[in-house]
Structures are given as structure tokens and as C-alpha cells.
The first five atom37 places (N, CA, C, CB, O) and aatype in JSON, in Angstrom:
{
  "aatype": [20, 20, 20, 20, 20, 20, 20, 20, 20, 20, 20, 20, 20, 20, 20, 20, 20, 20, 20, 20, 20, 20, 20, 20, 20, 20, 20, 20, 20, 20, 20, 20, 20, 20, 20, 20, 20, 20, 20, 20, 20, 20, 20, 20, 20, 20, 20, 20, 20, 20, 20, 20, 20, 20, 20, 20, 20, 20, 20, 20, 20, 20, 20, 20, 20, 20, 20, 20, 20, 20, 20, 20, 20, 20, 20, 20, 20, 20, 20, 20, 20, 20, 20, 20, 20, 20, 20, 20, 20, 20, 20, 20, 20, 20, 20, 20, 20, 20, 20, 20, 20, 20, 20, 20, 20, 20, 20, 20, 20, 20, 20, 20, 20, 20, 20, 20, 20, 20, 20, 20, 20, 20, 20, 20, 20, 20, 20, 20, 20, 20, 20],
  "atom_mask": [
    [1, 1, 1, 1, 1],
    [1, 1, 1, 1, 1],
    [1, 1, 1, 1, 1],
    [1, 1, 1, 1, 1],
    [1, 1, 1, 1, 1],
    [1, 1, 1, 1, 1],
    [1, 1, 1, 1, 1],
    [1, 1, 1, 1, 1],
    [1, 1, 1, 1, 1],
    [1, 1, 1, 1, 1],
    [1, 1, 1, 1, 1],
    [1, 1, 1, 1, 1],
    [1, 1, 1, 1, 1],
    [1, 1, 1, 1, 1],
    [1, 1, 1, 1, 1],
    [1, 1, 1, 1, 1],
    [1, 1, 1, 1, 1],
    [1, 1, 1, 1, 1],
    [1, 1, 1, 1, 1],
    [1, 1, 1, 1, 1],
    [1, 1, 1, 1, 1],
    [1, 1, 1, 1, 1],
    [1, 1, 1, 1, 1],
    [1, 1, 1, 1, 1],
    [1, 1, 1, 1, 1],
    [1, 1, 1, 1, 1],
    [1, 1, 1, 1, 1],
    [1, 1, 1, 1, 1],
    [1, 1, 1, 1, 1],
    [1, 1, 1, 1, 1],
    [1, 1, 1, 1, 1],
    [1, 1, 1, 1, 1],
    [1, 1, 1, 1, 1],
    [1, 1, 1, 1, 1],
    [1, 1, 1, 1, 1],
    [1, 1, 1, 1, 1],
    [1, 1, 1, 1, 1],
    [1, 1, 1, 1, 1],
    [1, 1, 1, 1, 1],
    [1, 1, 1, 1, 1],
    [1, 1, 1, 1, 1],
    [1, 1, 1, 1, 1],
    [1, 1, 1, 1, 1],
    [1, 1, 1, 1, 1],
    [1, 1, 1, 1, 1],
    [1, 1, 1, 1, 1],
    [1, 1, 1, 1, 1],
    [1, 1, 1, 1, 1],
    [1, 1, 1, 1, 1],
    [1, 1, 1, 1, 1],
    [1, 1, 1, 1, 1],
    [1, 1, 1, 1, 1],
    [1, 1, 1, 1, 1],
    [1, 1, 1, 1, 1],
    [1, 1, 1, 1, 1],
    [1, 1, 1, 1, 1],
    [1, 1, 1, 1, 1],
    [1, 1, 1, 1, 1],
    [1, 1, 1, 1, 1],
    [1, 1, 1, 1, 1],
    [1, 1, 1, 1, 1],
    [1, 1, 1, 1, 1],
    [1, 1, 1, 1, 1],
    [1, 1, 1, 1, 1],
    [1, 1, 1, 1, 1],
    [1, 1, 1, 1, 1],
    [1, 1, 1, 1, 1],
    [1, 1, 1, 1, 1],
    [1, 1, 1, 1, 1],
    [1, 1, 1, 1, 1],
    [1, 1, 1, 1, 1],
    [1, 1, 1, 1, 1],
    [1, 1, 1, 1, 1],
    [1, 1, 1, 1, 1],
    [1, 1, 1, 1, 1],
    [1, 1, 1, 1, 1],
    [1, 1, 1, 1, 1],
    [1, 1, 1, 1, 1],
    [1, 1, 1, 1, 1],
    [1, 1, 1, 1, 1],
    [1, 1, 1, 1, 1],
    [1, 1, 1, 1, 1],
    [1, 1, 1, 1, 1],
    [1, 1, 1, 1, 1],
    [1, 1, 1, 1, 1],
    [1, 1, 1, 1, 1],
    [1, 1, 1, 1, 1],
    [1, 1, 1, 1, 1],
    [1, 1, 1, 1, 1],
    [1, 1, 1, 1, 1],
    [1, 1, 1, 1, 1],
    [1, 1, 1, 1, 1],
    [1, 1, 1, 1, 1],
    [1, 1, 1, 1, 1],
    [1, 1, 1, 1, 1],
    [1, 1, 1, 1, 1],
    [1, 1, 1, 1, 1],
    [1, 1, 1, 1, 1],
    [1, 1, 1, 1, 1],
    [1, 1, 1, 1, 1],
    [1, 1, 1, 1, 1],
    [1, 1, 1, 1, 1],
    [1, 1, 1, 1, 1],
    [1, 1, 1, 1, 1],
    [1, 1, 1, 1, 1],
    [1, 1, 1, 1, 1],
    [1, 1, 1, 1, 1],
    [1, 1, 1, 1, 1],
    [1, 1, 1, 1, 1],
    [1, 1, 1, 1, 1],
    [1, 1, 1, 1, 1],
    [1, 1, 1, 1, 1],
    [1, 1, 1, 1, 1],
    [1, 1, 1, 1, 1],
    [1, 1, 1, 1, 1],
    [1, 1, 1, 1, 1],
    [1, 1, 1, 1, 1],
    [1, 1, 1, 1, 1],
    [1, 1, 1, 1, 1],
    [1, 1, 1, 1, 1],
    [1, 1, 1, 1, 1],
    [1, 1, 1, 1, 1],
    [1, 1, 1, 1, 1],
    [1, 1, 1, 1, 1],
    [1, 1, 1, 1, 1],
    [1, 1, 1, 1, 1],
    [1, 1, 1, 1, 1],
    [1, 1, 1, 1, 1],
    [1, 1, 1, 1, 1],
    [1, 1, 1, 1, 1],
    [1, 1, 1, 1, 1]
  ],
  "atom_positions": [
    [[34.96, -8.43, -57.26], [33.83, -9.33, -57.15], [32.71, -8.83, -58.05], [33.36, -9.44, -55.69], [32.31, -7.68, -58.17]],
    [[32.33, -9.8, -58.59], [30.77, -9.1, -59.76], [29.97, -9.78, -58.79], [30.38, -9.78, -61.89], [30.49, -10.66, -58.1]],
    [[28.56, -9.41, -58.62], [27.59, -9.8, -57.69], [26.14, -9.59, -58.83], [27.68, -8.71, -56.1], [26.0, -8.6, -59.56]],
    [[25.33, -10.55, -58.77], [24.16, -10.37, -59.72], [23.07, -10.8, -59.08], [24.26, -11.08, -61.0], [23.09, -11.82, -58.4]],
    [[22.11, -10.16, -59.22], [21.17, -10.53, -58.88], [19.86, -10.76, -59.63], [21.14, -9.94, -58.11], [19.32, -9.87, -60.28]],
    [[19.31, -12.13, -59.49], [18.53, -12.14, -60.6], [16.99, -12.25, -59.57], [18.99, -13.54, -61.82], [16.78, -13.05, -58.66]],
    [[16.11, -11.21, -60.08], [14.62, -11.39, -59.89], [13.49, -11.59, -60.52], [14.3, -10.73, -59.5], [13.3, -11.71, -61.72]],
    [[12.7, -11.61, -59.56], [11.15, -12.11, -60.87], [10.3, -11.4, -61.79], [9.92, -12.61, -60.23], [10.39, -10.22, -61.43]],
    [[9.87, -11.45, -62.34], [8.93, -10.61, -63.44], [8.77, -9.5, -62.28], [7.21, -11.47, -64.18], [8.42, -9.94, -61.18]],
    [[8.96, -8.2, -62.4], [8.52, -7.14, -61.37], [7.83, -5.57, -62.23], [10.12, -6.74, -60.34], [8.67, -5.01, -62.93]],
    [[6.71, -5.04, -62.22], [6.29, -4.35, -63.03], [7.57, -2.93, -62.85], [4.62, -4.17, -62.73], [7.94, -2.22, -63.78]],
    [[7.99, -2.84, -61.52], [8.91, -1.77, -61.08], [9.52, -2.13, -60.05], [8.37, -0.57, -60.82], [9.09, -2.22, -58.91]],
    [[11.21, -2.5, -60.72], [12.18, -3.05, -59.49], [12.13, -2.61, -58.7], [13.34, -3.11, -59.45], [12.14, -3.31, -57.68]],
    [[12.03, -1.01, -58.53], [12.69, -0.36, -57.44], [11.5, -0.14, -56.36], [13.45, 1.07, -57.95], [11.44, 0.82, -55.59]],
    [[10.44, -1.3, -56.46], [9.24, -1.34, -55.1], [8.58, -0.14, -55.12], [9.86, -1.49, -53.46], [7.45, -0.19, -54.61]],
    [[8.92, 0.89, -55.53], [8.25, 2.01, -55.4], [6.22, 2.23, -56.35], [9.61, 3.06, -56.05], [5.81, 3.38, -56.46]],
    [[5.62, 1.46, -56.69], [5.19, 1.06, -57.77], [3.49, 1.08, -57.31], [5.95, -0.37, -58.25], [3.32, 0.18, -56.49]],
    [[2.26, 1.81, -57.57], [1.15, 1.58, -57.58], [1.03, 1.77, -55.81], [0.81, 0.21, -58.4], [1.96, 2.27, -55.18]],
    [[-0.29, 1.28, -55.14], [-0.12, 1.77, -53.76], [0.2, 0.91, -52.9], [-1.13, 2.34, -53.27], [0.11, 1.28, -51.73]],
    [[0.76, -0.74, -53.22], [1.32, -1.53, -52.04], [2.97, -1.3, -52.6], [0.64, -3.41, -51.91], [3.63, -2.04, -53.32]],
    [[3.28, -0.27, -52.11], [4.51, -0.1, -51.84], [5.7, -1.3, -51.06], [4.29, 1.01, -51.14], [5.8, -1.17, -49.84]],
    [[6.52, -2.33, -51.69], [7.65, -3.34, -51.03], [8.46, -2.03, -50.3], [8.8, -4.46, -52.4], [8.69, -0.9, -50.74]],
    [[8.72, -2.53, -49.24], [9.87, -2.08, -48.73], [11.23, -2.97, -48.76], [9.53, -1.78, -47.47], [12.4, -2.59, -48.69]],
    [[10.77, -4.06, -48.86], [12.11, -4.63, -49.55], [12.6, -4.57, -50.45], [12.28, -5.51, -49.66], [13.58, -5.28, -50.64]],
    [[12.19, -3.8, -51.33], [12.62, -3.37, -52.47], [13.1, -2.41, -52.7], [12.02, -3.38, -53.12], [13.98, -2.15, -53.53]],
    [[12.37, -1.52, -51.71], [12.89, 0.59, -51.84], [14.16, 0.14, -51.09], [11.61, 2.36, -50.62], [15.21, 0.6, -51.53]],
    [[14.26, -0.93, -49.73], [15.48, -1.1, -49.26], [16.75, -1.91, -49.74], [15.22, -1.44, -48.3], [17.89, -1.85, -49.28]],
    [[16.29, -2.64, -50.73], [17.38, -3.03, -51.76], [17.79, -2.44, -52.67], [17.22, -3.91, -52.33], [18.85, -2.81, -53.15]],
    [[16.94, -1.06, -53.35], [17.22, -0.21, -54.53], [18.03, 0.71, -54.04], [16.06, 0.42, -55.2], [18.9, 1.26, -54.71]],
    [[17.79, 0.96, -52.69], [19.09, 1.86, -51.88], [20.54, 1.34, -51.72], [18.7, 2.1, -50.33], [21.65, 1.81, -51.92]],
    [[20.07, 0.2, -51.29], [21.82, -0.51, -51.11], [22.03, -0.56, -52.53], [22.1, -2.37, -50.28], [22.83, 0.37, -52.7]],
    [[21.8, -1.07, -53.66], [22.35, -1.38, -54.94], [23.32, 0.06, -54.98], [21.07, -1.63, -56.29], [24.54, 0.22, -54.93]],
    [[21.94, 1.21, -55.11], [22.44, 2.51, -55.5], [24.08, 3.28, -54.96], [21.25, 3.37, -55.01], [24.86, 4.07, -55.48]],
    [[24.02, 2.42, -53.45], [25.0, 2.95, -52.49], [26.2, 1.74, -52.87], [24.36, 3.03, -50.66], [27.32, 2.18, -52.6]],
    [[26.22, 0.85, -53.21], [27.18, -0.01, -53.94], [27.47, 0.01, -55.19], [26.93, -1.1, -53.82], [27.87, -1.12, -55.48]],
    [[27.48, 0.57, -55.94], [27.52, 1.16, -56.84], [28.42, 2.48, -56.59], [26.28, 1.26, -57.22], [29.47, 2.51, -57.23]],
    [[28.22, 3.28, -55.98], [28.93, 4.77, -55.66], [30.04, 4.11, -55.01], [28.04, 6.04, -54.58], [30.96, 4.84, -54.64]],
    [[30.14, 2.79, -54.79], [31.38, 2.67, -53.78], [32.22, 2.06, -55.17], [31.18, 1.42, -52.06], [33.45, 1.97, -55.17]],
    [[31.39, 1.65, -56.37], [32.79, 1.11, -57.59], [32.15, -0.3, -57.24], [35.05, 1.4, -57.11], [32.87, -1.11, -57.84]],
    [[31.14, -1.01, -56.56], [30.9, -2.31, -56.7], [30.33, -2.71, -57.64], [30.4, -2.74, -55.91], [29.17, -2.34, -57.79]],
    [[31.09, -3.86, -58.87], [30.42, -4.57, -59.87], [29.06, -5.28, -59.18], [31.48, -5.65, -60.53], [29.11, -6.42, -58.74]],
    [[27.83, -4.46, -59.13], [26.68, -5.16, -59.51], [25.8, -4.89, -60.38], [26.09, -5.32, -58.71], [25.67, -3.74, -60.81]],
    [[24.88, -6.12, -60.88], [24.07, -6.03, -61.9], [22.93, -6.41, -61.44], [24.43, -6.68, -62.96], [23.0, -7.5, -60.88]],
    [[21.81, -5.92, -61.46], [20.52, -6.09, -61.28], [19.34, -6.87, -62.78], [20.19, -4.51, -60.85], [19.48, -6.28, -63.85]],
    [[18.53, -7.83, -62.78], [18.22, -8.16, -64.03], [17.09, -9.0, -63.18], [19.43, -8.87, -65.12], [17.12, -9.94, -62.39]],
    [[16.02, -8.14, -63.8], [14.1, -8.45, -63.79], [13.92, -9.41, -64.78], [12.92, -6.99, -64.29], [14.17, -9.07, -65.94]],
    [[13.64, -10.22, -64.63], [12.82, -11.58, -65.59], [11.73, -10.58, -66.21], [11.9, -13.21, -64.46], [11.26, -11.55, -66.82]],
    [[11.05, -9.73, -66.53], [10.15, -9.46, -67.32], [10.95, -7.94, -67.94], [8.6, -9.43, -66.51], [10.58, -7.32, -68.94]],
    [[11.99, -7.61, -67.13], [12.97, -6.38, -68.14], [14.06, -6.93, -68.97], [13.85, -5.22, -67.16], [13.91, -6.44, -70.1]],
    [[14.88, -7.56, -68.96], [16.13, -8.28, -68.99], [15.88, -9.96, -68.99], [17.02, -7.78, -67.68], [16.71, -10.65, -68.41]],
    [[14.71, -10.6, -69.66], [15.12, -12.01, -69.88], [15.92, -12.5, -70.68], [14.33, -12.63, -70.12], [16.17, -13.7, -70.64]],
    [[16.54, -11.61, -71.66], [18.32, -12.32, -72.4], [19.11, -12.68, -70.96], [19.65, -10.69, -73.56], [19.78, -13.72, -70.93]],
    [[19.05, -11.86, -69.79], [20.23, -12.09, -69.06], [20.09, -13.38, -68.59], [20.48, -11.14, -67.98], [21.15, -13.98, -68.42]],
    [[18.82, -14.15, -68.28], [18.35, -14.81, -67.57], [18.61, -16.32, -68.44], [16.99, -14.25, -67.2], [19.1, -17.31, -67.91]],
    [[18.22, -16.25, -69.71], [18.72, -17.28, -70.62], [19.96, -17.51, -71.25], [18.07, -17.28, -71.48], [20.18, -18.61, -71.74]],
    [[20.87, -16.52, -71.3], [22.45, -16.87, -71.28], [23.0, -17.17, -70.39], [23.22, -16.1, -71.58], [24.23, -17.25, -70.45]],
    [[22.16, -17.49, -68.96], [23.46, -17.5, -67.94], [22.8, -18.91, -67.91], [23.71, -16.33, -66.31], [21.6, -19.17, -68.04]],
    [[23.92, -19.83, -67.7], [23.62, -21.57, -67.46], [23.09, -21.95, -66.34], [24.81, -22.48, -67.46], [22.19, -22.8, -66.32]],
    [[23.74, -21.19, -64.89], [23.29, -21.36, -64.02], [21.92, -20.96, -63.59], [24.03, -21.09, -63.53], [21.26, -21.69, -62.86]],
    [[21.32, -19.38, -64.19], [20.16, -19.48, -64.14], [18.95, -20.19, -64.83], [20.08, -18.64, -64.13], [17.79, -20.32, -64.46]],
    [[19.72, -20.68, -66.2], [18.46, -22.01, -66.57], [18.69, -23.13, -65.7], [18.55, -22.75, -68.26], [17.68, -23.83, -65.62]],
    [[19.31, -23.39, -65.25], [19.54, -24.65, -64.52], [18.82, -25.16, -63.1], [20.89, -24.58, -64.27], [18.32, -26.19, -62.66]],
    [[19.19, -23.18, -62.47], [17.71, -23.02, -61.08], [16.53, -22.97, -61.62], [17.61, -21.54, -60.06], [15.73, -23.61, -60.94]],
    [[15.96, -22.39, -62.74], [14.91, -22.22, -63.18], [13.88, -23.52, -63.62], [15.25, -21.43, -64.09], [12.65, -23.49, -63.71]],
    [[14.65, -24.49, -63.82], [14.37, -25.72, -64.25], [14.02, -26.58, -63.1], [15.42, -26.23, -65.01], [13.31, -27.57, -63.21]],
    [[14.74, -26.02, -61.6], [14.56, -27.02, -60.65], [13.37, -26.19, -60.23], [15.81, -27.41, -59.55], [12.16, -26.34, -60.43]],
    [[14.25, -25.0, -59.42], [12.8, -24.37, -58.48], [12.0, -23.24, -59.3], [13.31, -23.51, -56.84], [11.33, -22.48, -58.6]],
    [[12.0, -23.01, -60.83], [10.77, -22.22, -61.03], [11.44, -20.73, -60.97], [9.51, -22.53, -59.79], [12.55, -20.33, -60.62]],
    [[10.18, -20.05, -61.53], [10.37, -18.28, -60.87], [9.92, -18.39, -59.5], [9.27, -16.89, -61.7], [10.07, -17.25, -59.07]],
    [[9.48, -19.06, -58.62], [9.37, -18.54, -57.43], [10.3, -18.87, -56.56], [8.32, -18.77, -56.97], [10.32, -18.7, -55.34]],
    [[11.25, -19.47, -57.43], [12.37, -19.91, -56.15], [13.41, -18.08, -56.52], [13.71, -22.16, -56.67], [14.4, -17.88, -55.83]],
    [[13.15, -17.4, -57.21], [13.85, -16.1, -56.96], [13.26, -14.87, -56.31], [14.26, -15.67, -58.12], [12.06, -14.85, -56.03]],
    [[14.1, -13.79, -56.04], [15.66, -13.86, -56.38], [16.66, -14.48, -56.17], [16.13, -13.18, -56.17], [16.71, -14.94, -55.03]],
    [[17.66, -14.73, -56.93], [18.8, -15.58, -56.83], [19.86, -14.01, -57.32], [18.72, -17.29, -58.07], [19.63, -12.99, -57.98]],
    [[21.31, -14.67, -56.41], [22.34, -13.82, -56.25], [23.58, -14.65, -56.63], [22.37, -13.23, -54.83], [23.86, -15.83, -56.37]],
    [[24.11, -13.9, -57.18], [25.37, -15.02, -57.6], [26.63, -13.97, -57.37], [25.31, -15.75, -59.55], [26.73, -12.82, -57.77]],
    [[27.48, -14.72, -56.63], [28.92, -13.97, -56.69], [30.16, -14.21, -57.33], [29.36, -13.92, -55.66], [31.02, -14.93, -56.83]],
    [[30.26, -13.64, -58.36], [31.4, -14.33, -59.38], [30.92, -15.99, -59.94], [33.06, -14.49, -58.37], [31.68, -16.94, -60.07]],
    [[29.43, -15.96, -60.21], [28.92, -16.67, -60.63], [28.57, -18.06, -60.0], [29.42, -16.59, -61.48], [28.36, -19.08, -60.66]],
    [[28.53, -17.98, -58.65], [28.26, -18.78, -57.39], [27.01, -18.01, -56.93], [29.56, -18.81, -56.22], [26.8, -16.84, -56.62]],
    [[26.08, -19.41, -57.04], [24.95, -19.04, -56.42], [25.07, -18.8, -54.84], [24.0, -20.04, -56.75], [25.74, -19.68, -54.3]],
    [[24.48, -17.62, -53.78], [24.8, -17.52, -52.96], [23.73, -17.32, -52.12], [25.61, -16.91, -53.04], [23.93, -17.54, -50.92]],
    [[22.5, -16.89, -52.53], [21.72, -17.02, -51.88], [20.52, -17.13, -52.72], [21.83, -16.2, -51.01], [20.71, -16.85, -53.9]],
    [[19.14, -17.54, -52.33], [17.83, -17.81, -52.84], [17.02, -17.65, -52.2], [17.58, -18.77, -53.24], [17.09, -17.95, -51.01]],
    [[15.46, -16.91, -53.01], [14.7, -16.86, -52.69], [13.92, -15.37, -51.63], [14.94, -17.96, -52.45], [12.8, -15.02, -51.26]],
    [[15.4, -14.87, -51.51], [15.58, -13.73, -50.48], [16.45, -12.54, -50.66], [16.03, -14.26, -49.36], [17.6, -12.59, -50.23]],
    [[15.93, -11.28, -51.35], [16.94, -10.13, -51.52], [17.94, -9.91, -50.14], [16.03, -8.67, -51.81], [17.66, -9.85, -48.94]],
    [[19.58, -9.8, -51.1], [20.09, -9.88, -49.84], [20.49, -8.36, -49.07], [21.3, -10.81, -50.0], [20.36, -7.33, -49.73]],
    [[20.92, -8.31, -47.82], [20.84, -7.04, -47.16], [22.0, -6.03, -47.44], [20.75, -7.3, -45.74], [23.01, -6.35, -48.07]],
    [[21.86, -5.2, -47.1], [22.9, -4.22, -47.29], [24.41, -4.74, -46.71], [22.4, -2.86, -46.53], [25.4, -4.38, -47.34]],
    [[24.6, -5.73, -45.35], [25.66, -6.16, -44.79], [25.79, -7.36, -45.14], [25.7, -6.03, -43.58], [26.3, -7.96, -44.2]],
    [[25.56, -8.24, -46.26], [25.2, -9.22, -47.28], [25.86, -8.96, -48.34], [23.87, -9.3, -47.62], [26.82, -9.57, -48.83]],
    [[24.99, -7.48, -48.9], [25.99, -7.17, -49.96], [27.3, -6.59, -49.98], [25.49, -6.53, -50.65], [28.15, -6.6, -50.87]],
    [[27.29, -6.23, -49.16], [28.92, -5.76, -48.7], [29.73, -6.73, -48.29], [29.05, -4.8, -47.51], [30.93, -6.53, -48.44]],
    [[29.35, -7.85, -47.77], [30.41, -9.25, -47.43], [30.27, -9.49, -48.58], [30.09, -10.6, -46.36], [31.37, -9.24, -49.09]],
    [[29.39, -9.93, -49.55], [29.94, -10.61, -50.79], [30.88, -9.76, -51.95], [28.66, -11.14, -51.5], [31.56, -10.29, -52.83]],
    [[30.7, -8.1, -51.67], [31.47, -7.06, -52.12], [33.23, -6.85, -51.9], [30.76, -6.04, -51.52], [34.15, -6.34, -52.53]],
    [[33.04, -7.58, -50.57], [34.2, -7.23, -50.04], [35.15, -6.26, -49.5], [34.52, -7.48, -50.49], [36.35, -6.19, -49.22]],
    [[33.8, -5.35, -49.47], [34.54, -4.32, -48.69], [34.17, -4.47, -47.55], [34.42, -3.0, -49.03], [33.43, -5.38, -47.17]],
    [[34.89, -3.1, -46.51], [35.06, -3.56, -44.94], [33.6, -2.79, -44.38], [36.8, -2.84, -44.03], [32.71, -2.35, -45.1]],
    [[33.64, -2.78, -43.02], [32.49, -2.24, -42.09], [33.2, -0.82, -42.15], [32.24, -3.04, -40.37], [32.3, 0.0, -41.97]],
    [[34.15, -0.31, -42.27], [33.94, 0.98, -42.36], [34.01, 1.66, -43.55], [34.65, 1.48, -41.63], [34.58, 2.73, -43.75]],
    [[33.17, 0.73, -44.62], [32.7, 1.39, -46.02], [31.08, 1.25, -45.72], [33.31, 0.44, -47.63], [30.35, 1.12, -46.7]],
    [[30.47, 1.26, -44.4], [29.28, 0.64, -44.55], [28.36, 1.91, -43.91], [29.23, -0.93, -43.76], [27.33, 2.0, -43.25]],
    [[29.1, 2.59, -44.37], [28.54, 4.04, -43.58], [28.13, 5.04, -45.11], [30.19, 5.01, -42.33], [28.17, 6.22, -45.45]],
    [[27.78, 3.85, -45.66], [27.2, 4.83, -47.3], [25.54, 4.56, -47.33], [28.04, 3.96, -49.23], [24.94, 3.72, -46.66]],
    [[25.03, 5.39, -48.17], [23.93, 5.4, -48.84], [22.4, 5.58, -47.9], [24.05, 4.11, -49.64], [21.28, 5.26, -48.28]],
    [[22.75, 6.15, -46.65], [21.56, 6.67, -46.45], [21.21, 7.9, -46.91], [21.36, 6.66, -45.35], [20.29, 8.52, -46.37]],
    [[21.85, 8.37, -47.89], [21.56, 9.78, -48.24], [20.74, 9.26, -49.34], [22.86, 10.88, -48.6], [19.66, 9.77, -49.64]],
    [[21.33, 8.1, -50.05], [20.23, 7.01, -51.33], [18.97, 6.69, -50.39], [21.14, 5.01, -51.97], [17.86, 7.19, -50.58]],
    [[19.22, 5.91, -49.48], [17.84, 5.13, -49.07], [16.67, 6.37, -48.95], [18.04, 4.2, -47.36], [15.58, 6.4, -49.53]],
    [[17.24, 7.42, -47.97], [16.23, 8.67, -48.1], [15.56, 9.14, -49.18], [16.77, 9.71, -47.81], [14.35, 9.37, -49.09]],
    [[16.31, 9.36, -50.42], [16.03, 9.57, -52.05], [14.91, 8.81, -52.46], [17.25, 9.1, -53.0], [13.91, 9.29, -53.01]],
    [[15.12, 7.5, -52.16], [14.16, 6.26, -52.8], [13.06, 6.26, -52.05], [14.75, 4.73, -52.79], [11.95, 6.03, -52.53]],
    [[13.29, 6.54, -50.7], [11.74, 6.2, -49.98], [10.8, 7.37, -50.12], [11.83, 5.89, -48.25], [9.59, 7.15, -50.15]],
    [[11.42, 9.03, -50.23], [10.94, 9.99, -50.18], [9.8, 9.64, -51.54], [12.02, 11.15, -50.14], [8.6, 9.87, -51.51]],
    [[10.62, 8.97, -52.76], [10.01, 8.38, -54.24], [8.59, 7.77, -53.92], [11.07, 7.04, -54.97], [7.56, 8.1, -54.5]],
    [[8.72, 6.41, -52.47], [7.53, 5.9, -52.24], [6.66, 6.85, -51.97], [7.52, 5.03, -51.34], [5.54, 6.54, -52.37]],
    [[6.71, 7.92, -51.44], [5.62, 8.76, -50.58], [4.91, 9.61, -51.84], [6.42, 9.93, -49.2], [3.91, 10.23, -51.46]],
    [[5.21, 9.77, -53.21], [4.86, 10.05, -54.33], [3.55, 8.96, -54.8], [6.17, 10.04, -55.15], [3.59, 7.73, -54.7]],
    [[2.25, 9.86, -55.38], [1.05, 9.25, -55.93], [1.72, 8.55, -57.05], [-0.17, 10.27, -56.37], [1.53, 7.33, -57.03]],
    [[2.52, 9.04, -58.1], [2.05, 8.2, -59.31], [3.12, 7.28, -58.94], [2.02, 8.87, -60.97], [3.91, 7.61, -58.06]],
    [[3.24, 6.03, -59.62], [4.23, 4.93, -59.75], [5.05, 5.08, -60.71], [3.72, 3.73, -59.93], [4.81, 5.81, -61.67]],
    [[6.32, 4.27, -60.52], [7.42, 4.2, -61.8], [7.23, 4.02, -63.2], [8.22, 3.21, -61.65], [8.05, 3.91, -64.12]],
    [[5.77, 4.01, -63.18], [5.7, 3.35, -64.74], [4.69, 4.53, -65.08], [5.0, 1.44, -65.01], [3.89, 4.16, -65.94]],
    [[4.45, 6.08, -64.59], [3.77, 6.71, -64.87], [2.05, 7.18, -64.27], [4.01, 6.29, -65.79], [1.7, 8.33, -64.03]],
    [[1.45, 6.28, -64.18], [0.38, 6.82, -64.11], [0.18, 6.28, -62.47], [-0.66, 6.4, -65.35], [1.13, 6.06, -61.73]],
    [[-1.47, 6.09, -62.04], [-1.5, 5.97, -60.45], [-1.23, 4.75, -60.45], [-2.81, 6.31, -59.58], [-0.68, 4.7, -59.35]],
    [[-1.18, 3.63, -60.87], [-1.41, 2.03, -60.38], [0.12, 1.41, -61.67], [-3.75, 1.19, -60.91], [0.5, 1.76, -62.78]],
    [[0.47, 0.49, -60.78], [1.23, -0.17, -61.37], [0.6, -1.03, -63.39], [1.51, -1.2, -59.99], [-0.48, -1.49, -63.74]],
    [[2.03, -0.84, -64.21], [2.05, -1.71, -65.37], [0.75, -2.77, -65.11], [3.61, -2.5, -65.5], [0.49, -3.65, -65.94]]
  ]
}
């Protein structure tokens, strides 16, 4: 299964970024990280890092045209849109992964990594405040 996920202009995917820290984000940068170590084809792609990805794919000009950048993130599984508007969860990404519930015992050793990152002054892009 390839799984993609496409999001919006973000100064720093991984939420960790300036002092309003997403947690939906430190908690999606964990699952990616922990799907990934398991061999899962996913791709992650920021509208303001990666807009080639966003204009070669048909289906994402096609959402983009109806609902805008604010109708993302959008997730596609083997190029089926699957969900919108809403990063999906760790037991989300593993049903659309296809692996079982007892592969689902990964990546809190990641999520710990990433959040310990939030509790850090400067942001991903270097200095105190976000790009």
C-alpha cells in the first residue's frame, strides 16, 4: 500500500515549531516515523515544501479546485482519496497500511523523541519563533 499525505503550507511539519506547539502534528510525526520503521510506503508533502508533488498529482489539483487549501490534509491510499481535512491517526494509518494490531505496538519510543523536541526553546527552522 503507498499512503500520501498531502498538507498545507506549514512553516514546520513536524508541529514542533515557535511557541504554539500542534500536538497533532508532534502526534502524526511520530506515527509517520513509526510506519516507516515498520517498511510502510508513506510520503509526506507540505504545500509550501514540496508543491511539485501537489501539481503532478491529478487528484490533488482536482480537490484543490473544489475545496481550496483549507479543505487539507488530504490522504490518499494507492491514490484513493481517503480521508479530508483531518490528519489521520496512528490506528488509521495502520488500517490503510495494512498491517495487523499486533504491529501496533511501535513507535512510542518515536513519539517520546518528537515531543521531548517540543519541550526545546528554539523551533525547527532555527531560531526562537517560527519561519
Amino acid at each position: 500500500m503507498e499512503i500520501q499525505v498531502f498538507e498545507p503550507a506549514l512553516c514546520c511539519n513536524t508541529g514542533v515549531c515557535g511557541t504554539d506547539v500542534d500536538q497533532n502534528l508532534v502526534n502524526f510525526t511520530a506515527d509517520l516515523a513509526s510506519l516507516k520503521e515498520l517498511g510502510v510506503d508513506i510520503q509526506r508533502h507540505n504545500l509550501a515544501n514540496d508543491p511539485m508533488a501537489f501539481a503532478e498529482n491529478a487528484v490533488l489539483r482536482s480537490f484543490l479546485e473544489v475545496a481550496g487549501s483549507d479543505g487539507l490534509p488530504i490522504t490518499l491510499v494507492n491514490g484513493v482519496t481517503v480521508m479530508t481535512g483531518i490528519y489521520p491517526s496512528r490506528d488509521q494509518l495502520l488500517k490503510f497500511s495494512g498491517l495487523t494490531n499486533t504491529q501496533k505496538v511501535m513507535g512510542d519510543r518515536q513519539a517520546g523523541a518528537i515531543l521531548e523536541m517540543a519541550d526545546k526553546s528554539e523551533s525547527c527552522c532555527g531560531g526562537s519563533s517560527c519561519c
